[in-house]
Kinemage of the C-alpha trace (Angstrom):
@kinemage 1
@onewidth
@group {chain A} dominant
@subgroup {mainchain}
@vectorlist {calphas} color= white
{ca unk a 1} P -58.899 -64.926 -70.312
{ca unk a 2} L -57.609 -66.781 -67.216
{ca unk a 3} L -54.068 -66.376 -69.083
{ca unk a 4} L -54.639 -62.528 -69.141
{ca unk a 5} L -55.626 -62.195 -65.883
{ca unk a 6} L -52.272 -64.127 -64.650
{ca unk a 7} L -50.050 -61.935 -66.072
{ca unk a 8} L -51.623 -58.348 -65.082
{ca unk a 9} L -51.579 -59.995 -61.567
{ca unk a 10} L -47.931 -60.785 -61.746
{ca unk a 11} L -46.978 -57.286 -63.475
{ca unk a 12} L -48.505 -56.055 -60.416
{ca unk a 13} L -46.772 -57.455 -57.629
{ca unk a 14} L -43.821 -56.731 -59.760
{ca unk a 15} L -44.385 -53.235 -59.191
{ca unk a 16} L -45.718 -53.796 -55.688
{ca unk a 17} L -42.004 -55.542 -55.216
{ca unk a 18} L -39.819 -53.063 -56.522
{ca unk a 19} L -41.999 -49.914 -55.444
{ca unk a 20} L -41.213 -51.466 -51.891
{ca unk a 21} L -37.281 -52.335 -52.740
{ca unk a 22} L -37.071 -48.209 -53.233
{ca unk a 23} L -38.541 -47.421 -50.216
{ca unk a 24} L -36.197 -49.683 -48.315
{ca unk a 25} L -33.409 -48.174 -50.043
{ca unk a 26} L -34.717 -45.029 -49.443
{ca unk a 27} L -35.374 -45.408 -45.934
{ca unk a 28} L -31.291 -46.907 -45.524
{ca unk a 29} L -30.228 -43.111 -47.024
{ca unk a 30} L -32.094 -41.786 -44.942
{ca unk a 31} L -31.147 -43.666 -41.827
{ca unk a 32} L -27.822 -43.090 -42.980
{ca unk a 33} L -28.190 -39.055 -42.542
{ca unk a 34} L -29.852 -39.158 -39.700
{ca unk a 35} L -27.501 -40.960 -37.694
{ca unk a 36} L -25.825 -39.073 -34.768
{ca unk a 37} L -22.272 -36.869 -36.205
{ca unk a 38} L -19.575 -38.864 -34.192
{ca unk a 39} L -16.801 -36.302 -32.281
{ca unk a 40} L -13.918 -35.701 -34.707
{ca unk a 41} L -10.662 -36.091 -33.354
{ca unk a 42} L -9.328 -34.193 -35.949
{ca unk a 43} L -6.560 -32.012 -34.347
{ca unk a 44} L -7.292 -27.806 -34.727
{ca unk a 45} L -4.899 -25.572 -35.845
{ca unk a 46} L -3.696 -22.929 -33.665
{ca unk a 47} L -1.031 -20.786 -33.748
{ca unk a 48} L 1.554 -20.443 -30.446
{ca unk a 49} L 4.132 -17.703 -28.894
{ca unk a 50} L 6.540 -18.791 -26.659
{ca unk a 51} L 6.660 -17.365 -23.001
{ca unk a 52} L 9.395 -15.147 -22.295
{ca unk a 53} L 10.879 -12.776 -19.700
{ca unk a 54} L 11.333 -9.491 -21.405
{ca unk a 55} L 11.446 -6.002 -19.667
{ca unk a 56} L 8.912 -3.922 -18.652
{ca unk a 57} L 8.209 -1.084 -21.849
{ca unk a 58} L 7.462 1.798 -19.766
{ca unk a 59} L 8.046 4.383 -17.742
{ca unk a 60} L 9.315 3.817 -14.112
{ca unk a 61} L 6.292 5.695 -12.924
{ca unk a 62} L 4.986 4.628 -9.680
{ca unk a 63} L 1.326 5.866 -7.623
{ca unk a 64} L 0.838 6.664 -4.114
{ca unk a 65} L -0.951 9.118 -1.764
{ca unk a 66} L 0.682 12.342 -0.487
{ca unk a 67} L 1.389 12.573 3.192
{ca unk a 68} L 2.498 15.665 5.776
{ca unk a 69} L 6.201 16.183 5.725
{ca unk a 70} L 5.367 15.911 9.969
{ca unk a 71} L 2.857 15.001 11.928
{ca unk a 72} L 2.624 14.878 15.896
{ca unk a 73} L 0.239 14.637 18.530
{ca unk a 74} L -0.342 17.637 21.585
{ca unk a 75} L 0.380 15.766 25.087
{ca unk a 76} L -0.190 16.629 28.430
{ca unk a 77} L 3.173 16.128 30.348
{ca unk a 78} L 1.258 16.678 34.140
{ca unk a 79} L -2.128 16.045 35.319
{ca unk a 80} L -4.577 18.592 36.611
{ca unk a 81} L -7.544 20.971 34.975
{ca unk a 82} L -7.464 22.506 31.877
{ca unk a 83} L -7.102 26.156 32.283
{ca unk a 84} L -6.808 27.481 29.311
{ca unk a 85} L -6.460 26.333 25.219
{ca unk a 86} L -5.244 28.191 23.288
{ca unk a 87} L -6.230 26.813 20.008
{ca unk a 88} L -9.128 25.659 17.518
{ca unk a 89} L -9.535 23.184 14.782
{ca unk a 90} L -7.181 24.486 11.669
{ca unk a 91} L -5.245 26.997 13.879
{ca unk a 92} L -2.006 27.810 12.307
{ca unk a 93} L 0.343 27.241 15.470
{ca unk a 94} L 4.543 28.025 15.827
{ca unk a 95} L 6.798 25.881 17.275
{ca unk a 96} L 7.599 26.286 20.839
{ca unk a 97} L 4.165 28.522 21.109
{ca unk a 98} L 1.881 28.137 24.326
{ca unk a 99} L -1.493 25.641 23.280
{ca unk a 100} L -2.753 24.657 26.940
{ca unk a 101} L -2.302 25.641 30.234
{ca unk a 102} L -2.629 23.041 33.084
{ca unk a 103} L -3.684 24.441 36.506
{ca unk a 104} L 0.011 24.272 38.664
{ca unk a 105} L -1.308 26.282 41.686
{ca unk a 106} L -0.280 23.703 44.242
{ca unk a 107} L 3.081 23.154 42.661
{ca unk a 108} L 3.740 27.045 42.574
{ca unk a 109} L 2.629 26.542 46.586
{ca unk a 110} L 5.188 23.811 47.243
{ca unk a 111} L 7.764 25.560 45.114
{ca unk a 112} L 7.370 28.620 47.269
{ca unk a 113} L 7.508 26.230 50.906
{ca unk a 114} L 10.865 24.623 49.245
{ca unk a 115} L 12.698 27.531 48.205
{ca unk a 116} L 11.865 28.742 51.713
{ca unk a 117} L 13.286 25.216 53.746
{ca unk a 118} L 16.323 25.765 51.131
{ca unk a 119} L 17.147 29.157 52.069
{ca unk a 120} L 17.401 27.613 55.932
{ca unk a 121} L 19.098 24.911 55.255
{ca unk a 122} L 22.137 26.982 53.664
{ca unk a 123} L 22.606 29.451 56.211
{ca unk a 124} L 22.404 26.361 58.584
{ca unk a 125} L 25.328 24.585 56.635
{ca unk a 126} L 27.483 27.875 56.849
{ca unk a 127} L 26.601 27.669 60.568
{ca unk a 128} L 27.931 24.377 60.636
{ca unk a 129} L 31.022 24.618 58.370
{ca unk a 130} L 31.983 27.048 61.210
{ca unk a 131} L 30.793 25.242 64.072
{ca unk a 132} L 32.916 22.460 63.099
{ca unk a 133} L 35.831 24.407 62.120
{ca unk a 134} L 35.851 24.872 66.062
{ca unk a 135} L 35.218 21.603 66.664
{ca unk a 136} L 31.614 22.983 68.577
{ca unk a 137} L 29.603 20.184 66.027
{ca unk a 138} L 30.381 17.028 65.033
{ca unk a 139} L 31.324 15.612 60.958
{ca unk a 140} L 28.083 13.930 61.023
{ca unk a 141} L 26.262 16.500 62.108
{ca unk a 142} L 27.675 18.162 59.937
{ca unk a 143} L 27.290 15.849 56.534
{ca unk a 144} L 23.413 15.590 57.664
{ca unk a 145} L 22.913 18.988 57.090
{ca unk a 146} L 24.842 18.745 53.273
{ca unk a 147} L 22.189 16.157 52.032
{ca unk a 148} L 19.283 17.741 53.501
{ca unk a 149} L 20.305 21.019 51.509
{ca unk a 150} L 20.941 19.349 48.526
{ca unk a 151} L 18.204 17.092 48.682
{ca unk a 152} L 16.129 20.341 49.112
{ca unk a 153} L 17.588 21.589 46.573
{ca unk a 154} L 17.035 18.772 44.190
{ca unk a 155} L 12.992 18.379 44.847
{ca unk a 156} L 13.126 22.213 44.154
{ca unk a 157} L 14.277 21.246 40.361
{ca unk a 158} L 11.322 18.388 40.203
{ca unk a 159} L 8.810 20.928 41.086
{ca unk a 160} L 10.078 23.491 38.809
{ca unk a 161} L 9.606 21.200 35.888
{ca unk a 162} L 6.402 20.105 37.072
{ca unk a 163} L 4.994 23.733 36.502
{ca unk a 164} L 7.055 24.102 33.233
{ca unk a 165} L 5.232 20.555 32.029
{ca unk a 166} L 1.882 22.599 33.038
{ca unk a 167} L 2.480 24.466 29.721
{ca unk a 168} L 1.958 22.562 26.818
{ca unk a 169} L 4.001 24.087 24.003
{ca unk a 170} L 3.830 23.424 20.165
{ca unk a 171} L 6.550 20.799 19.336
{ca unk a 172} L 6.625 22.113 15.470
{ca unk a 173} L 5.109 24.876 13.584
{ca unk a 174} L 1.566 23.668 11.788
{ca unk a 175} L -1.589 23.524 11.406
{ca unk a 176} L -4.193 21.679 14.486
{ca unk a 177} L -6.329 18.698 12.523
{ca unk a 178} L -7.495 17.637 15.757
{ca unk a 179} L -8.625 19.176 19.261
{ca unk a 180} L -9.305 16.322 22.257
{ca unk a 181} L -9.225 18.877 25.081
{ca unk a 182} L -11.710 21.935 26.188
{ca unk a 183} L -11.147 24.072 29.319
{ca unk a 184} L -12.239 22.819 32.302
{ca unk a 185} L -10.985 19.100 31.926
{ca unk a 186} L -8.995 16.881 33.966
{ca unk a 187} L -5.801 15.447 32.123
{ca unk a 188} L -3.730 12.829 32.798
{ca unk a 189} L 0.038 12.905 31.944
{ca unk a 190} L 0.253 11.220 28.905
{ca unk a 191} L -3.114 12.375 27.341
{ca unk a 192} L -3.427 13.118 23.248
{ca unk a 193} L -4.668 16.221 23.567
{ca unk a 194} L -4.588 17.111 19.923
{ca unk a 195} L -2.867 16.434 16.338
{ca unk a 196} L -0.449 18.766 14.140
{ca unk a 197} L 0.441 18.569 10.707
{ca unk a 198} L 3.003 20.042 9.151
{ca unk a 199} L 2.167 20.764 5.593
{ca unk a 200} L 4.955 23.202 4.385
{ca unk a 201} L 5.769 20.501 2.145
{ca unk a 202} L 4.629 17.369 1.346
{ca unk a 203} L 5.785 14.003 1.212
{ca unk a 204} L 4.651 10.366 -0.917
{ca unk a 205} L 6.095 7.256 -0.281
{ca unk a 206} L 6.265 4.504 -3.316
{ca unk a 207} L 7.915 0.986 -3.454
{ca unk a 208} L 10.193 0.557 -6.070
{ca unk a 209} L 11.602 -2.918 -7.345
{ca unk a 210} L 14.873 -4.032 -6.530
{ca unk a 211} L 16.175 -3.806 -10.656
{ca unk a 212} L 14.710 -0.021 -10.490
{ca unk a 213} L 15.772 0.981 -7.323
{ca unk a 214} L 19.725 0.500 -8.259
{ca unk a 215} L 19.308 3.248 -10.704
{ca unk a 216} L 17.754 5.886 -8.362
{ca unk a 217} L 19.566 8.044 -5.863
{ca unk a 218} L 18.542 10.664 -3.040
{ca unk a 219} L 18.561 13.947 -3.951
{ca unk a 220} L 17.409 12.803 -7.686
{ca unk a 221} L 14.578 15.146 -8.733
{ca unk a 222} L 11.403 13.921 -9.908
{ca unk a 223} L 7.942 15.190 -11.387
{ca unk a 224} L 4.729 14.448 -9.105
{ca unk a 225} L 1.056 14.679 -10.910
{ca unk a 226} L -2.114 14.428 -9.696
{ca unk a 227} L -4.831 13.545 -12.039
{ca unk a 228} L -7.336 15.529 -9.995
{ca unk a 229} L -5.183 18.958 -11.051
{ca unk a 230} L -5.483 17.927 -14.711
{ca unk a 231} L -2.267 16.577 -14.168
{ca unk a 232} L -0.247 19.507 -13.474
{ca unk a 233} L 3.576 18.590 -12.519
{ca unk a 234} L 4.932 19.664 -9.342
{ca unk a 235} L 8.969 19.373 -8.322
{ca unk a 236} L 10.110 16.745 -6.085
{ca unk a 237} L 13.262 15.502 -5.049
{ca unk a 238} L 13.980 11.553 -3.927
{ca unk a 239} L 14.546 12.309 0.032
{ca unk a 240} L 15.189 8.416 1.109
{ca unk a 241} L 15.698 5.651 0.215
{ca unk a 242} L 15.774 2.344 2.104
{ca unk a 243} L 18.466 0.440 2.943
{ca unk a 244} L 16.951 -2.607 2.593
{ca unk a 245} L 14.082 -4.906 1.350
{ca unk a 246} L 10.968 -6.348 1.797
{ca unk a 247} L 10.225 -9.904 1.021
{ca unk a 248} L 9.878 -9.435 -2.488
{ca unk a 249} L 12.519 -7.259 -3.187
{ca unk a 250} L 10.819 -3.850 -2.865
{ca unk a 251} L 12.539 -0.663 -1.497
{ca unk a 252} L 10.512 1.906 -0.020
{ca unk a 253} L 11.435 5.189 -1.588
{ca unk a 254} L 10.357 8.472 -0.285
{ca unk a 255} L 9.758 11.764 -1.926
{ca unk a 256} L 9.661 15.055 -1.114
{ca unk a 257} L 7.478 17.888 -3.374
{ca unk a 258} L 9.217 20.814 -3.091
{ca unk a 259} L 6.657 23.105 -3.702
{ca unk a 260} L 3.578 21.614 -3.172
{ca unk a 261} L 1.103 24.734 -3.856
{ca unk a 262} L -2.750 23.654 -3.731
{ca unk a 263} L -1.663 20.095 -3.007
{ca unk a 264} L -3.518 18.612 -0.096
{ca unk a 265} L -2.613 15.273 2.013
{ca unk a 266} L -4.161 12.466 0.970
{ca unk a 267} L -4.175 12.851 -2.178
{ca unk a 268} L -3.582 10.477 -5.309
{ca unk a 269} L -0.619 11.521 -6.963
{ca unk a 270} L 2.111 10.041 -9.960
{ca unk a 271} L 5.950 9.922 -9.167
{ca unk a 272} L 7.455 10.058 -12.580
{ca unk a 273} L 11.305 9.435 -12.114
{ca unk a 274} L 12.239 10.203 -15.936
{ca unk a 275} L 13.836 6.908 -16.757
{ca unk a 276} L 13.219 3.540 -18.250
{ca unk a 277} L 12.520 0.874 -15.821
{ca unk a 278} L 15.070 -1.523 -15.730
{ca unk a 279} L 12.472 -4.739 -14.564
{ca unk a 280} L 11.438 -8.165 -16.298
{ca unk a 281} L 8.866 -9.637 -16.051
{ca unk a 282} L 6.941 -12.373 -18.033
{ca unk a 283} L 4.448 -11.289 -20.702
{ca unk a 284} L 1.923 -12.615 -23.493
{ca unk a 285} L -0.331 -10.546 -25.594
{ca unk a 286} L -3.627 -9.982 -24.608
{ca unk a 287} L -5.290 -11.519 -27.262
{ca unk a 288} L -4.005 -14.827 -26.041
{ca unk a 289} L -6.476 -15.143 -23.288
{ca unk a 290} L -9.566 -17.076 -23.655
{ca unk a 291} L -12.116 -15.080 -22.220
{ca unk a 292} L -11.008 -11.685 -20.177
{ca unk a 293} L -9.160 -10.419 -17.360
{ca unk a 294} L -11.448 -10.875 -14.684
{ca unk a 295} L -11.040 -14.296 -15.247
{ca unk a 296} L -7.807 -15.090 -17.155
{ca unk a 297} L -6.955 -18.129 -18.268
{ca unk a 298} L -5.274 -19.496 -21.235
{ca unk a 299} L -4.161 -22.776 -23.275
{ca unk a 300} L -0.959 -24.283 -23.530
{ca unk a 301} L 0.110 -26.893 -25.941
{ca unk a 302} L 2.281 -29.871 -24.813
{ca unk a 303} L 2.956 -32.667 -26.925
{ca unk a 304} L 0.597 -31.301 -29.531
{ca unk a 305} L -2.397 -31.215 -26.503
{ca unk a 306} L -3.775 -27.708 -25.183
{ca unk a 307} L -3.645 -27.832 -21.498
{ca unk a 308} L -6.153 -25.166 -19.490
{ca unk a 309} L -3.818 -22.933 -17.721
{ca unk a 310} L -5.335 -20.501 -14.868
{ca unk a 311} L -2.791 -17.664 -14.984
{ca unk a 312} L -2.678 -14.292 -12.230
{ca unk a 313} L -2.290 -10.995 -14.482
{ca unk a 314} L 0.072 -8.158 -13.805
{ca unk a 315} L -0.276 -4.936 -15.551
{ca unk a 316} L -1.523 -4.352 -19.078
{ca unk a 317} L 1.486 -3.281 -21.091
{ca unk a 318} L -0.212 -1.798 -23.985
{ca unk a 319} L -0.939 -4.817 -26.210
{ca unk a 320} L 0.703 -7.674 -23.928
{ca unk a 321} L -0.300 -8.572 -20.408
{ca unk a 322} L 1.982 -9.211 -17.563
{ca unk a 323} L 1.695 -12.537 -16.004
{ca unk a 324} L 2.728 -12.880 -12.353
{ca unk a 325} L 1.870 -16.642 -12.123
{ca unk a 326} L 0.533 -19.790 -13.790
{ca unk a 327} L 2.734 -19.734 -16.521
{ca unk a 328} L 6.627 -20.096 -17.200
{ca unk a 329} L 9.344 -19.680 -19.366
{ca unk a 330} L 9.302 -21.151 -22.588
{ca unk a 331} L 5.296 -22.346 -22.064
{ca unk a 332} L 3.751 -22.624 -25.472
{ca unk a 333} L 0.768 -20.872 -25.057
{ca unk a 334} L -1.812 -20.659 -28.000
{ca unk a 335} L -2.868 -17.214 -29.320
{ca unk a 336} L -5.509 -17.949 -32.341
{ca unk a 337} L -7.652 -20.978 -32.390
{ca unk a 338} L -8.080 -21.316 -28.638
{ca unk a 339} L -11.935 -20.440 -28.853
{ca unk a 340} L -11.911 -23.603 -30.472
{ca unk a 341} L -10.163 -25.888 -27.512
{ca unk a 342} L -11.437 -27.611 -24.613
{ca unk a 343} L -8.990 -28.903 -21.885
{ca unk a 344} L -7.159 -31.956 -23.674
{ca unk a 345} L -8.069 -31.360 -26.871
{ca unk a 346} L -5.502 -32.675 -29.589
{ca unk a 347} L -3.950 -29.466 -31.811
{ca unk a 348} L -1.518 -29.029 -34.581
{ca unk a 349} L 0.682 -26.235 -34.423
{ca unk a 350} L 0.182 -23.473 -37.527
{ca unk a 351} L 3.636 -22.170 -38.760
């Protein structure tokens, strides 16, 4: 009996022992799963383009705003009261017409008192002439009474154009934008009284890049849009063009619209100059950038590690962007995969 006993009690601690051998195995799988995934340094695949200069696929089509073919201010040329002003706030006005009249009444008064002292003073020099013909004067005498004449003479010429400067004429033909002045105020000489536009015809001045600019030429005609006529063209003719540069090689380049109809200064227009432009510039396609353009950057590989690369965009060229900075010629820069990259992260190179 004691025999039987023995050998249930061993049978079970056998099981005990190797129900408790599985568990420890089972709890080493376990462990073994559970354990934290250790960073692969497993290079990604990405696939590259090479940064190049290549030339600009569009259009040499430049923006700007229109501007008056002239524009001058109204100016008093003498000081006294406002008489009279002729003019209002978008009065049509001709060159050379009459806009304000300055009160000259004392000039007119001392004009008057001159002509009279010149008057003497000429019959006295042909009272001297023949006083000293007869030797009844002397040369000095004489020679006094010469400059006083002329001197009266020449203060009679100040005055005059004192009282002309009392008118203030149009200097061109157009239409008043501006009115500083009302009757009854004192003027200095000097004082904006007013603004005039001429707006006949219209101007718009772009800047054009030194490769473009060589194939342009004045008198070239050209097609001016604005988007808010639904992009009807008007004529326009290249008026000037400068003879020289800014710091980045950019030539301002001026344009005349010939007829400009409804057009208004001020407003947005398109100078389309019919022509391929001629510039380079660098360029990658869009889809290489890692996020957007609001905040571009993108990855370049070197020695088989992508590099973070802040980059300044240009203009979207259909599907590439132009790149103005950040990146150079012959860069390797990655255009699939790079969702996948962090700054220093090992890559291999897809064919």
């Amino acid at each position: 009996m004691k025999k039987t006993t023995l050998i249930i009690t061993l049978a079970v601690l056998a099981i005990v022992v190797l129900i408790g051998a599985r568990l420890v195995s089972n709890k080493k799988t376990i462990d073994e799963k559970n354990k934290p995934v250790t960073a692969s340094n497993a290079p990604i695949p990405v696939t590259v383009i090479s940064v190049s200069e290549d030339t600009v696929s569009q259009m040499l089509l430049k923006t700007g705003n229109l501007i008056p073919f002239r524009e001058t201010s109204i100016m008093a040329t003498s000081q006294g009261q406002v008489l009279n002003v002729n003019f209002d706030l978008g009065t049509q006005v001709s060159k050379g017409s009459t806009l304000i009249q300055i009160d000259n009444k004392l000039n007119q008064l001392a004009l008057q008192a001159t002509q009279l002292n010149i008057d003497k003073l000429k019959k006295d020099v042909t009272r001297y002439n023949t006083l000293y013909a007869g030797n009844a004067t002397t040369e000095l005498q004489l020679n006094q009474t010469k400059y006083d004449y002329e001197n009266a003479v020449n203060k009679a010429e100040q005055i005059t154009k004192q009282i002309q400067d009392a008118t203030v004429k149009s200097p061109i033909s157009g239409r008043i934008v501006k009115k500083d002045i009302e009757v009854g105020e004192f003027v200095n000489a000097g004082t904006v009284l007013g603004t005039i536009l001429d707006v006949s015809r219209l101007k718009v001045q772009v800047m054009v890049n030194e490769k473009d600019v060589y194939q342009l030429h004045e008198g070239q005609k050209v097609k001016v849009s604005a988007d808010v006529l639904s992009g009807k063209i008007y004529p326009g003719q290249i008026s000037y063009i400068a003879p020289r540069g800014n710091e980045e090689h950019s030539y301002q380049v001026e344009i005349t619209v010939i007829n400009a109809g409804p057009l208004k200064a001020g407003t947005f227009v398109n100078v389309d100059f019919s022509q391929k432009s001629k510039e380079k510039s660098l360029q990658i396609p869009r889809i290489a950038l890692v996020e957007s353009i609001k905040n571009p950057y993108v990855y370049v590989v070197n020695n088989n590690v992508a590099q973070q690369r802040k980059i300044t965009v240009g203009r979207e060229l259909g599907d590439l962007i132009e790149v103005r900075g950040g990146l150079l010629p012959g860069d390797q820069v990655v255009t699939t995969g790079q969702l996948n990259l962090t700054d220093g992260k090992p890559v291999q190179i897809s064919k």
